[in-house]
C-alpha positions in Angstrom: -5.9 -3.7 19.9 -2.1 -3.6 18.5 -1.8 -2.0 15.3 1.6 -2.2 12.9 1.8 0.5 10.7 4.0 -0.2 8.0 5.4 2.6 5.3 6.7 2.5 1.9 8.4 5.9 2.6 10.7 7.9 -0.4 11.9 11.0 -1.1 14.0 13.6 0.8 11.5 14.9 3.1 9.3 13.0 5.7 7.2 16.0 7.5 4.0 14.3 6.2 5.1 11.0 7.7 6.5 12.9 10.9 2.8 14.2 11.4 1.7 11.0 11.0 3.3 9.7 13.7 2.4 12.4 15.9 -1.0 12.2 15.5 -0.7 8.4 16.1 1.9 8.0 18.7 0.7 5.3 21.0 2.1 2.8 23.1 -0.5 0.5 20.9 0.8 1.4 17.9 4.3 1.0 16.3 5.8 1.9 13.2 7.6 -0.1 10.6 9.4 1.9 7.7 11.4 1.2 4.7 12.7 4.3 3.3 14.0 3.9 -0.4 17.7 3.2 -0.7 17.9 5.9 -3.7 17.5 8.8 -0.4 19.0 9.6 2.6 16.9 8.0 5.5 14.9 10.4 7.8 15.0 10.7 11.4 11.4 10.6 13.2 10.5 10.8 16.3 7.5 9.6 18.8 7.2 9.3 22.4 5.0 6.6 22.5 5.1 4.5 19.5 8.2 2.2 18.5 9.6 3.4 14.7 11.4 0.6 13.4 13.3 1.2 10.1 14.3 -2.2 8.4 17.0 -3.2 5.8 16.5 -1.2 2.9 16.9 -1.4 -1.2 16.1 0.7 -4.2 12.5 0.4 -5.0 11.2 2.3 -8.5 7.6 2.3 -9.2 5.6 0.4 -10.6 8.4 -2.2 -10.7 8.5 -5.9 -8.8 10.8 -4.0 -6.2 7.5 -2.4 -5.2 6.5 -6.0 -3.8 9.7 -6.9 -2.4 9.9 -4.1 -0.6 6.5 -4.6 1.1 7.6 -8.1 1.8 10.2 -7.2 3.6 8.1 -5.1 5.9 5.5 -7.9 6.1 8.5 -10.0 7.2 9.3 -7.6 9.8 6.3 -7.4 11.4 6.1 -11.0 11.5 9.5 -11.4 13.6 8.7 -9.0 15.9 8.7 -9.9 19.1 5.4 -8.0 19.4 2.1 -9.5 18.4 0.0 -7.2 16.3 -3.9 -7.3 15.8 -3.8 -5.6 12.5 -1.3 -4.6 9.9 -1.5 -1.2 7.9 0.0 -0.5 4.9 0.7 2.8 4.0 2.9 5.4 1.5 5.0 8.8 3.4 2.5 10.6 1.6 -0.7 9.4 3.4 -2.4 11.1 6.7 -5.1 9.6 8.9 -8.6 10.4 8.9 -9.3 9.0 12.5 -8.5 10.1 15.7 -5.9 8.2 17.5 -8.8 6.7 19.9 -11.1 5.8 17.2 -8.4 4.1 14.9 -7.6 1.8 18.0 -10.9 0.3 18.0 -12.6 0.9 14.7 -11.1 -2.2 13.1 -13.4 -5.5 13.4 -13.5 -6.9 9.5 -10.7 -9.9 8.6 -9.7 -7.2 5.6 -9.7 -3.8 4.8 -8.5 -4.9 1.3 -9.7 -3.7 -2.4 -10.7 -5.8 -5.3 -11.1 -5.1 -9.2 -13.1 -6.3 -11.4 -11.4 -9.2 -13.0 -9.9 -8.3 -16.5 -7.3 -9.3 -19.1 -5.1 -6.5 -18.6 -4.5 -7.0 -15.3 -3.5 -10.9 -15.8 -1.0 -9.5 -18.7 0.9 -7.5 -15.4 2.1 -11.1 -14.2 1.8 -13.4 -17.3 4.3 -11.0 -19.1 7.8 -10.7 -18.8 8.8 -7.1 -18.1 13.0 -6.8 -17.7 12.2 -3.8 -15.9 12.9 -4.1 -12.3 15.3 -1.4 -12.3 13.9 1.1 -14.6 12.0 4.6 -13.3 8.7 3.2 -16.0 7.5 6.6 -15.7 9.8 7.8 -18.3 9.9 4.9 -20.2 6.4 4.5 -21.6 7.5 3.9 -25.1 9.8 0.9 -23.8 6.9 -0.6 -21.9 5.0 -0.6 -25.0 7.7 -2.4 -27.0 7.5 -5.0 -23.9 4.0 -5.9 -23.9 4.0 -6.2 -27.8 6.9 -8.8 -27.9 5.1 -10.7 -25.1 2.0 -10.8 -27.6 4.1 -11.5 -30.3 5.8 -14.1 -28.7 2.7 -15.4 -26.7 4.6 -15.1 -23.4 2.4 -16.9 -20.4 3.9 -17.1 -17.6 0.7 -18.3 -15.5 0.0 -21.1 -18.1 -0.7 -24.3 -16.5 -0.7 -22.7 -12.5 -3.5 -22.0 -10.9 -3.6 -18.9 -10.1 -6.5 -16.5 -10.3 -4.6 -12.9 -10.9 -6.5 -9.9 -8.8 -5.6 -6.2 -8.7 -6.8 -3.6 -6.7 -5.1 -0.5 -4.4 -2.1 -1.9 -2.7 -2.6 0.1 0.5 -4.5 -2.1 3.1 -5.8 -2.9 6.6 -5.6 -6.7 7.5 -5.7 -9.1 10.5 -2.0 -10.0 11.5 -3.4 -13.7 11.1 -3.2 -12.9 7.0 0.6 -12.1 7.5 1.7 -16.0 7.6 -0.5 -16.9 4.7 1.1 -14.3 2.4 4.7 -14.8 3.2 4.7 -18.5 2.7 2.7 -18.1 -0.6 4.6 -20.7 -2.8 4.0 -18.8 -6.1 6.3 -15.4 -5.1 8.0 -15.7 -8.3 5.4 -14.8 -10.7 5.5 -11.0 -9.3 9.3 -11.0 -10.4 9.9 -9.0 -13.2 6.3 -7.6 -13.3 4.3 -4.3 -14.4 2.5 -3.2 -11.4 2.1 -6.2 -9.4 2.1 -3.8 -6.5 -1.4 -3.9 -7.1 -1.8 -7.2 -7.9 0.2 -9.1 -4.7 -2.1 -9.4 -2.0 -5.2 -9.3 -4.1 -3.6 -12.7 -6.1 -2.4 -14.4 -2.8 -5.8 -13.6 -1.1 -8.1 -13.7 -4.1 -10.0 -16.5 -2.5 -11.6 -13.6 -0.2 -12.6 -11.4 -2.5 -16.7 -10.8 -2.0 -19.1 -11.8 -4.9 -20.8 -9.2 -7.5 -17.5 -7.0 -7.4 -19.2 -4.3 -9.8 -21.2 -3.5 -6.5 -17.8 -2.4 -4.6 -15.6 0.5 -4.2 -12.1 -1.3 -4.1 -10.5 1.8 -2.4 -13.5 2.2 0.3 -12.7 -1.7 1.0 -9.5 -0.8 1.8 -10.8 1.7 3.8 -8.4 4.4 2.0 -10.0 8.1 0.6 -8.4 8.4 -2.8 -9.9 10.7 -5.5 -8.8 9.4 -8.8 -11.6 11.6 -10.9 -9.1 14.7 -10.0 -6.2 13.4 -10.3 -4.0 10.1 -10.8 -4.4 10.6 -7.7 -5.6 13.7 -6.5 -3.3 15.3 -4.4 -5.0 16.7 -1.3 -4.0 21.0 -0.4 -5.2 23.0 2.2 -8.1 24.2 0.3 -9.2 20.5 0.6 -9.6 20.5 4.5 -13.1 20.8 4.7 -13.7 18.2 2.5 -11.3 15.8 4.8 -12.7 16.8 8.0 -15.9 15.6 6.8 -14.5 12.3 6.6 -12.8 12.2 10.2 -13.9 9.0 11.9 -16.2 7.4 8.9 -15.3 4.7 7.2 -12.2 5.7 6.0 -8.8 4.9 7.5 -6.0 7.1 5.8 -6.3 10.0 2.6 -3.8 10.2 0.2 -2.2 11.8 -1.3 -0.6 14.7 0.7 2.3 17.1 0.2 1.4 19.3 3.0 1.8 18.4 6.3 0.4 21.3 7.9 -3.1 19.4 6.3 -3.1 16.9 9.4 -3.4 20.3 11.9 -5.8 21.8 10.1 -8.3 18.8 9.8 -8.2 17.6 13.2 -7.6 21.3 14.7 -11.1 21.1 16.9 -11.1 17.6 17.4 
């Protein structure tokens, strides 16, 4: 099978990402990155793989630009004038917990998606109206609260009257490249403009006819077939220390870790593989 990889890459340094790729590199798998306008763009290498970087913009978390930005991968995947099995979407910060050979053919479900729990909060990221889309939120918690009271006060709903059914989950996933089509000609892209983490929200929303019953019963990051540890951390980020625990996990159920600073984590886990 042909797998995409695509990458939500930031920051000034891409050795995690690099690893990545060298652990992956594979005439049957190619890479497709967007690397955040606000730094410089890395230079990768692979033998095998293709590493396609496509048209880039300023993304800050947490933001709608979050979802644009994975559109545009989405989109570039699509025109490829390769045909993928599955798409894979991952963060520069993420390392694999498969080996090359098993990744190839461990894929069989349609998705490797989470879901949450239904909830109000979650339908208030969309049916809000957060002028945000160009803000680092992070440092701006006292603004966001401001936002979501006006909304209340003002009974903002932008959802009133469509029917949509608003999902969230992690917005790292595995999918069938036959999804792809279906979620770029979704005809209700504008509710995840000038949104509050809709990252989490946009294929969840689009796709929420697929969610599984009895939800409670799930793990929504072990559907997306991501090990993320949110009890340590928001999240967790993975150090050396942490290898055994990861090498446990090699060729289970799991797909990709994150989060990761080190990349000298990738050697050490697959060192006797």
């Amino acid at each position: 099978m042909r797998h995409a990889i695509m990458v939500l890459g930031s920051g000034n340094n891409a050795e995690v990402l690099q690893k990545v790729i060298t652990h992956l590199d594979d005439s049957d798998i190619d890479f497709f990155i967007h690397w955040d306008l606000k730094y410089k763009a890395p230079k990768l290498k692979a033998h095998n793989s293709h590493i396609i970087f496509i048209p880039r913009m300023k993304v800050y978390w947490g933001t709608s630009t979050q979802v644009y930005a994975e559109q545009k991968l989405l989109k570039s995947v699509w025109k490829s004038k390769k045909t993928y099995d599955y798409v894979h979407l991952i963060s520069s910060s993420d390392i694999p917990l498969m080996t090359k050979e098993y990744f190839k053919t461990f894929f069989s479900k349609e998705l490797y998606l989470g879901y949450s729990p239904e909830s109000e909060k979650y339908n208030q990221r969309l049916s809000f109206y957060y002028p945000i889309d160009h803000l680092n939120i992070s440092k701006h918690n006292g603004f966001i609260r401001l936002i979501k009271l006006l909304n209340i006060v003002f009974r903002v709903n932008r959802l009133k009257g469509r029917d949509i059914s608003p999902m969230k989950g992690p917005n790292w996933f595995s999918i069938r490249s036959t999804f792809v089509p279906i979620i770029l000609n979704y005809c209700n892209m504008d509710i995840f403009r000038h949104t509050f983490l809709s990252d989490e929200t946009y294929l969840q929303t689009i796709l929420s006819d697929y969610r599984p019953q009895n939800l409670m019963e799930y793990n929504d990051n072990e559907m997306a077939a991501r090990y993320i540890d949110w009890q340590r951390g928001t999240p967790y980020v993975f150090t050396i220390k942490d290898a055994p625990e990861l090498k446990n996990k090699i060729n289970t159920k799991y797909a990709f870790a994150r989060k990761v600073k080190n990349p000298d984590l990738v050697d050490k886990i697959f060192s006797d593989m």
